[in-house]
MARTIDREN-491683 format. One record per residue (C-alpha): residue number from 1; chain; residue in three letters; x, y, z. Coordinates in nm, 4 decimals. Each point is the difference from the previous one (the first is absolute). Example, Ala and Ser with C-alpha at 12.3 -4.5 7.8 and 13.67 -1.06 7.14 Angstrom:
{atom 1; "A"; "ala"; {1.2300; -0.4500; 0.7800}},
{atom 2; "A"; "ser"; {0.1370; 0.3440; -0.0660}},
END
This chain:
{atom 1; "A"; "unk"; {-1.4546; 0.6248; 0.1983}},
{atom 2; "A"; "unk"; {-0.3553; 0.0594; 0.0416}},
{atom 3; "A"; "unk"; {-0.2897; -0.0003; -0.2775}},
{atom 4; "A"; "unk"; {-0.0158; 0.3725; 0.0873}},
{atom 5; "A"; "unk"; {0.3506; 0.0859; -0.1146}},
{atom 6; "A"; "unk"; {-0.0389; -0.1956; -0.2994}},
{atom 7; "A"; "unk"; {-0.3045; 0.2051; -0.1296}},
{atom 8; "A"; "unk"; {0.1728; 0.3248; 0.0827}},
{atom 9; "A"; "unk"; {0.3197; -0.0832; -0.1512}},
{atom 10; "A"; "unk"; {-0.2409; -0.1109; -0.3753}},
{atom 11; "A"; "unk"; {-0.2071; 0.3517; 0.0840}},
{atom 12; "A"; "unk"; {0.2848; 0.1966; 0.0427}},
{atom 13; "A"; "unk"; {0.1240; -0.0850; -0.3467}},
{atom 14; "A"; "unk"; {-0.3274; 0.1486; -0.1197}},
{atom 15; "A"; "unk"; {-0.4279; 0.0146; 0.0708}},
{atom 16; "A"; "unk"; {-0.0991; -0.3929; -0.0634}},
{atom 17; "A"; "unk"; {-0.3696; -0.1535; 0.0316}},
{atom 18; "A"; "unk"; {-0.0026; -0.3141; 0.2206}},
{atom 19; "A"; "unk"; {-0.0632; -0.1945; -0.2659}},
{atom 20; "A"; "unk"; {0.3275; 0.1713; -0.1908}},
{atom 21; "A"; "unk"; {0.1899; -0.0997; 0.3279}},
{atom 22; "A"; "unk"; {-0.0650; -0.3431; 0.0131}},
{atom 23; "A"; "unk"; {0.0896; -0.0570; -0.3686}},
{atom 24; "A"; "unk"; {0.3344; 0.1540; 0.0803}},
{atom 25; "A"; "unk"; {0.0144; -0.2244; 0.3481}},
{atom 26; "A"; "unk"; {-0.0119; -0.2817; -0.2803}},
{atom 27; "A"; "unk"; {0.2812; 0.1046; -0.1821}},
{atom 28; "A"; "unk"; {0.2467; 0.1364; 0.2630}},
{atom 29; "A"; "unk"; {-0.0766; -0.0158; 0.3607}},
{atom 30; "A"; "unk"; {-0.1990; -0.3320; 0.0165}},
{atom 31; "A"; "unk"; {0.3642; -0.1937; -0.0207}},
{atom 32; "A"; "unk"; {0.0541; 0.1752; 0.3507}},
{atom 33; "A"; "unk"; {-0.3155; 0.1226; 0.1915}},
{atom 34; "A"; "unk"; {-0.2882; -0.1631; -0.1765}},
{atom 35; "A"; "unk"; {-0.3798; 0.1628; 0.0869}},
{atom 36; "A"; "unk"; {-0.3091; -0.1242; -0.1349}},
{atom 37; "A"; "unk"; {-0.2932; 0.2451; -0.1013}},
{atom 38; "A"; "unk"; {-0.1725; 0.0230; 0.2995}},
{atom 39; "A"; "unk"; {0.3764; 0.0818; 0.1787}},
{atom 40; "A"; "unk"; {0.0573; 0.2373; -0.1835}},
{atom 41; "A"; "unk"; {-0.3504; 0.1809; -0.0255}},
{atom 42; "A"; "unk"; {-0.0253; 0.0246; 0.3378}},
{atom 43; "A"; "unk"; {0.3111; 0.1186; 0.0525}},
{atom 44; "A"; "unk"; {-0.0589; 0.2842; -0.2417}},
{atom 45; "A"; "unk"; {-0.2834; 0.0834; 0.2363}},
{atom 46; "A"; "unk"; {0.1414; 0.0535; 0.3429}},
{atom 47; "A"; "unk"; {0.3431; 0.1853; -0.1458}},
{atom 48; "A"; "unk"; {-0.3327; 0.2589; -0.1505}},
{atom 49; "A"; "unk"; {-0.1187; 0.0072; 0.3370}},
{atom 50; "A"; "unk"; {0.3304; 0.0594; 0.1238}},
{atom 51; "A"; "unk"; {0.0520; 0.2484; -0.2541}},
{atom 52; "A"; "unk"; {0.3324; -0.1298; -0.1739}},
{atom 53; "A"; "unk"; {-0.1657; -0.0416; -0.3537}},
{atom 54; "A"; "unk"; {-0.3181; 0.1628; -0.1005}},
{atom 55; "A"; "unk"; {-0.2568; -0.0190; -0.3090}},
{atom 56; "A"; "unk"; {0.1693; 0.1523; -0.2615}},
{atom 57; "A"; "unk"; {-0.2954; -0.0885; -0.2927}},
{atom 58; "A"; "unk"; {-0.3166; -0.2033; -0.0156}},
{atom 59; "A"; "unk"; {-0.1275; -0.1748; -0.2883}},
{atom 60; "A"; "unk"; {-0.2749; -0.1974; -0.1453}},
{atom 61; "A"; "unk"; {-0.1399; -0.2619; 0.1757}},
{atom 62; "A"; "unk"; {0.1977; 0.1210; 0.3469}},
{atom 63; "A"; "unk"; {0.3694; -0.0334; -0.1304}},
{atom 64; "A"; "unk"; {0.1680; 0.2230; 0.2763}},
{atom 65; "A"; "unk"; {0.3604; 0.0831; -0.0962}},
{atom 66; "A"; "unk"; {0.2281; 0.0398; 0.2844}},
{atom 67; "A"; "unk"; {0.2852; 0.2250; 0.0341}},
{atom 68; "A"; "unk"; {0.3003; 0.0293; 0.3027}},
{atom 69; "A"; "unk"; {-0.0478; 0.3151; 0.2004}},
{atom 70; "A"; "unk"; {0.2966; 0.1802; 0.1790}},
{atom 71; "A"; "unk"; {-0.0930; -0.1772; 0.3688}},
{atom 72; "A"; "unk"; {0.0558; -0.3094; -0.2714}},
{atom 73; "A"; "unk"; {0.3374; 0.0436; -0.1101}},
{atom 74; "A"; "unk"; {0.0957; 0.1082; 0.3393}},
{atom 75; "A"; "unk"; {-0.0972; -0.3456; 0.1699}},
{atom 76; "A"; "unk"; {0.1630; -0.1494; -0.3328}},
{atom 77; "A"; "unk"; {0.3356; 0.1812; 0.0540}},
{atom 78; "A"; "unk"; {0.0203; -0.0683; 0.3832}},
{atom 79; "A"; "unk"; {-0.1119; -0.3354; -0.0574}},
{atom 80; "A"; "unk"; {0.3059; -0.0315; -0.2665}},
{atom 81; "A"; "unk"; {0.2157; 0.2083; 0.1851}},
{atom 82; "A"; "unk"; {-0.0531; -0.0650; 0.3591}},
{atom 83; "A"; "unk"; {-0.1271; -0.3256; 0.0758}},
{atom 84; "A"; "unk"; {0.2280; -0.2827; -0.0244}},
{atom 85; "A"; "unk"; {-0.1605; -0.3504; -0.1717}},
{atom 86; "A"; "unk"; {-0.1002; -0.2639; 0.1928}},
{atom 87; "A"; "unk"; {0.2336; -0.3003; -0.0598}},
{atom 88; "A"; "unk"; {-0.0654; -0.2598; -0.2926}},
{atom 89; "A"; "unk"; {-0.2679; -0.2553; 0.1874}},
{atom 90; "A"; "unk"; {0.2182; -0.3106; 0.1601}},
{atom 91; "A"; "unk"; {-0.2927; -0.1778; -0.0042}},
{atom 92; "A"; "unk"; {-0.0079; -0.2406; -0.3014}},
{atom 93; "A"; "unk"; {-0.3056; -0.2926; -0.1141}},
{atom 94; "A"; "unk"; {0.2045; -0.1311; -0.2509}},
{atom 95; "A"; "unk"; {0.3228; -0.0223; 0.2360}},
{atom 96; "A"; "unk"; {-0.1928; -0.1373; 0.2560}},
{atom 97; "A"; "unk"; {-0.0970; -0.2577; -0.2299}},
{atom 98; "A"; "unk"; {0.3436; -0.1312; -0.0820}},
{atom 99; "A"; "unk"; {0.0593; -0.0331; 0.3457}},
{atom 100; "A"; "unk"; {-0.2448; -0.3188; 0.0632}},
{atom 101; "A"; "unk"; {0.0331; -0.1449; -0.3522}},
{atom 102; "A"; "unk"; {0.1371; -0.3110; 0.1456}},
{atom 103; "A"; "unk"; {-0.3274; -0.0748; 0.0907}},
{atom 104; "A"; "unk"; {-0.1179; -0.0411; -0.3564}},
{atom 105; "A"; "unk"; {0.1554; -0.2389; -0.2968}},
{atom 106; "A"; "unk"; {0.3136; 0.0418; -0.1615}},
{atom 107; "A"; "unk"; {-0.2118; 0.1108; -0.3614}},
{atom 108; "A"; "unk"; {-0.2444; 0.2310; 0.2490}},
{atom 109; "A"; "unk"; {0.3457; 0.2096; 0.1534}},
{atom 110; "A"; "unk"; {0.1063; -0.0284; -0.3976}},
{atom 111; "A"; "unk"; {-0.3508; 0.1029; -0.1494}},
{atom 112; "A"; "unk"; {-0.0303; 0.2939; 0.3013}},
{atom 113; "A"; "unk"; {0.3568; 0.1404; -0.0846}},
{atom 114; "A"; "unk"; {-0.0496; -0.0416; -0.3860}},
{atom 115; "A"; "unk"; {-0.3102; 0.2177; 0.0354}},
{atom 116; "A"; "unk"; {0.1660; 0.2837; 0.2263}},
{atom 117; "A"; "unk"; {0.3344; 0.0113; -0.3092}},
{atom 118; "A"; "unk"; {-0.3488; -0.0070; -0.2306}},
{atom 119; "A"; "unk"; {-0.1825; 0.2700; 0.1604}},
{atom 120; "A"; "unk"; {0.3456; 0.1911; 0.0216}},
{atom 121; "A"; "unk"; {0.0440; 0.0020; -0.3791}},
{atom 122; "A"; "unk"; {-0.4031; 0.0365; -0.0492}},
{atom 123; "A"; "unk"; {0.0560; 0.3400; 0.1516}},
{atom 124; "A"; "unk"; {0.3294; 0.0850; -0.1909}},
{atom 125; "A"; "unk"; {-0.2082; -0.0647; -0.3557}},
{atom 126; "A"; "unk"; {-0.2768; 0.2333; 0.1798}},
{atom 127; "A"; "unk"; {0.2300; 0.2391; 0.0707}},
{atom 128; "A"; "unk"; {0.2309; 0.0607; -0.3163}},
{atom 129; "A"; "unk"; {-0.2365; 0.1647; -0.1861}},
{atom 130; "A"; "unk"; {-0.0234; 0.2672; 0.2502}},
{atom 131; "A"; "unk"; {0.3411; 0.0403; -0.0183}},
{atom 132; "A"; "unk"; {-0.0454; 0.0099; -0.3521}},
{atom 133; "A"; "unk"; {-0.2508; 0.2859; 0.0172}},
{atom 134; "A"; "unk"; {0.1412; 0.2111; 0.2759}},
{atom 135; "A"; "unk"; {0.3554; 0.0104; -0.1170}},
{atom 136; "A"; "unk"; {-0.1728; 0.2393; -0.3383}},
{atom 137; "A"; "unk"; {-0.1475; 0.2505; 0.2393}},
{atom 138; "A"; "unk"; {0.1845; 0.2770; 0.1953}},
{atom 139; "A"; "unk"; {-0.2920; 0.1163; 0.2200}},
{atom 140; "A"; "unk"; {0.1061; -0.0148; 0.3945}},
{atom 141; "A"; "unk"; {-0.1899; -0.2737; 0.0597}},
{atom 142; "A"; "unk"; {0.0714; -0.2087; -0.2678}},
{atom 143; "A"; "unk"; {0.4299; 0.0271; 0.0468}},
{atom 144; "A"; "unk"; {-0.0391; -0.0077; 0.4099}},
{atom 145; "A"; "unk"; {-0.2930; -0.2862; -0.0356}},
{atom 146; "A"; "unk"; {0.2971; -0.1734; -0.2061}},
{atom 147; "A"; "unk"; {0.2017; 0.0079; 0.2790}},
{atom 148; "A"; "unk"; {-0.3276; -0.2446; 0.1762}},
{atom 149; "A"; "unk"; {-0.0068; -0.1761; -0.3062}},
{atom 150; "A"; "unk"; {0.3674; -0.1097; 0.0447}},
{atom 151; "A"; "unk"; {-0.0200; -0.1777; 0.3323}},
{atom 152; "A"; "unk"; {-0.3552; -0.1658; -0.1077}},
{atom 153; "A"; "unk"; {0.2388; -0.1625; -0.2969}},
{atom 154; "A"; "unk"; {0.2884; -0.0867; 0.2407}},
{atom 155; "A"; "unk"; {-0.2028; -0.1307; 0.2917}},
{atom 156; "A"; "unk"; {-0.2156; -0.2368; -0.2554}},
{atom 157; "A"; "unk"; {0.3046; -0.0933; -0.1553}},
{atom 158; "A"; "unk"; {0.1698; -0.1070; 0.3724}},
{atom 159; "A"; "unk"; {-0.3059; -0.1943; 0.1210}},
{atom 160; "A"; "unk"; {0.0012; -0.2027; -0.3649}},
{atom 161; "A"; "unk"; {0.3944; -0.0692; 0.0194}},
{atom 162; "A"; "unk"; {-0.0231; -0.0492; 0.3522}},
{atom 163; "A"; "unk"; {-0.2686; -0.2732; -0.0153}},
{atom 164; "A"; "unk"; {0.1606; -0.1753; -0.2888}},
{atom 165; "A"; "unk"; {0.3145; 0.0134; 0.2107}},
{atom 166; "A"; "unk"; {-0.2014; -0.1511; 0.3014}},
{atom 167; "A"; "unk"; {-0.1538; -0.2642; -0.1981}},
{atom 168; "A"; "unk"; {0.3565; -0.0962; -0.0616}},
{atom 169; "A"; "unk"; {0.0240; -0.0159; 0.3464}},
{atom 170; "A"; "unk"; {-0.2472; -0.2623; 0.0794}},
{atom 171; "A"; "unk"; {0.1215; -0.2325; -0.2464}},
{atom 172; "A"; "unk"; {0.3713; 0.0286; 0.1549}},
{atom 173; "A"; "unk"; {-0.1306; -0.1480; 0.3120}},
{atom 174; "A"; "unk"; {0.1208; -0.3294; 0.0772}},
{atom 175; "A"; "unk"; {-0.3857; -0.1136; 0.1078}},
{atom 176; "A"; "unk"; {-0.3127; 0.2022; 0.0072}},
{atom 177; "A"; "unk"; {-0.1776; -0.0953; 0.2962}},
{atom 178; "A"; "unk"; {-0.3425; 0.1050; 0.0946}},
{atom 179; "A"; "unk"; {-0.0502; 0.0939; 0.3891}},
{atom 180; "A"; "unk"; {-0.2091; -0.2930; 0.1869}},
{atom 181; "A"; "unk"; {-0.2776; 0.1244; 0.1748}},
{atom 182; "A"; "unk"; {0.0221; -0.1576; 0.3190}},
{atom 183; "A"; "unk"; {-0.1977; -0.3494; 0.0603}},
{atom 184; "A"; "unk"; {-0.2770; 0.1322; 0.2478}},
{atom 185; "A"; "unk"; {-0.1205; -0.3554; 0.0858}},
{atom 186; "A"; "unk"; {0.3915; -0.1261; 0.0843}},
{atom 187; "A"; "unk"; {0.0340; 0.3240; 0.2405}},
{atom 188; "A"; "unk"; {-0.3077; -0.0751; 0.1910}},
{atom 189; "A"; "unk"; {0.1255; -0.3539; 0.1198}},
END
């Protein structure tokens, strides 16, 4: 998914300012594509210049309100309709991580995976009250951007049981040993 997609899918629900847009990245989309302002003004500019949304109002103090044009919803519906997504990233910091945390103290693997089940449930609490709020609307958006919502709750909740689970793990282990870096003075000779 591209930043572009993301602004025509929140345009095509109705005209938005950028401003209005990045309020409702806060509340929806941030949980899956996050943009900052600068993102997602700039954005705004070059699908103008490629006409897919165009000026639909100005007002005071150069508040430009945006709206999806027909080129727009085109690129949205092939986009949706005829481009397949690119696979969930393989690529993960915090897995990596867990991979060399013999190198560090028994309490540093135990702190590291405490803080992963921690930032797992920090994201649940962040989450419910979306939940909360989208499951009383019945706009498009709102019952499709559930749908989101859903796997943001299951995935946070699967890293926090996961890393309690792990630091179960550790503490199994018959020894925790730490890898020796190799005595460069003992090689030499």
């Amino acid at each position: 998914m591209s930043l572009r997609h993301a602004l025509l899918g929140l345009l095509s629900q109705g005209p938005a300012s950028g401003y209005d847009l990045l309020k409702t990245f806060d509340v929806s989309l941030a949980n899956v594509w996050p943009a900052t302002q600068s993102q997602v003004y700039a954005e705004l500019g070059r699908l103008a210049s490629a006409g897919m949304v165009e000026v639909s109002a100005q007002g005071p103090r150069g508040r430009k309100e945006y709206a999806v044009t027909e080129a727009g919803r085109a690129e949205l519906r092939h986009w949706l309709t005829q481009t397949d997504p690119g696979p969930l990233s393989r690529r993960s910091e915090m897995l990596l991580r867990v991979f060399f945390l013999g190198e560090v103290s028994p309490e540093q693997a135990h702190d590291y995976l405490r803080r992963q089940a921690e930032l797992g449930e920090e994201r649940i609490r962040r989450l419910a009250p979306l939940r909360e709020m989208v499951s009383t609307m019945d706009d498009s958006l709102s019952i499709y951007g559930s749908l989101a919502l859903e796997w943001g709750m299951r995935f946070s909740a699967l890293q926090r049981d996961w890393a309690l689970w792990a630091e179960k793990e550790i503490e199994r282990l018959p020894e925790h040993r730490r890898c020796e870096q190799p005595n460069t003075e003992t090689e030499r000779t």
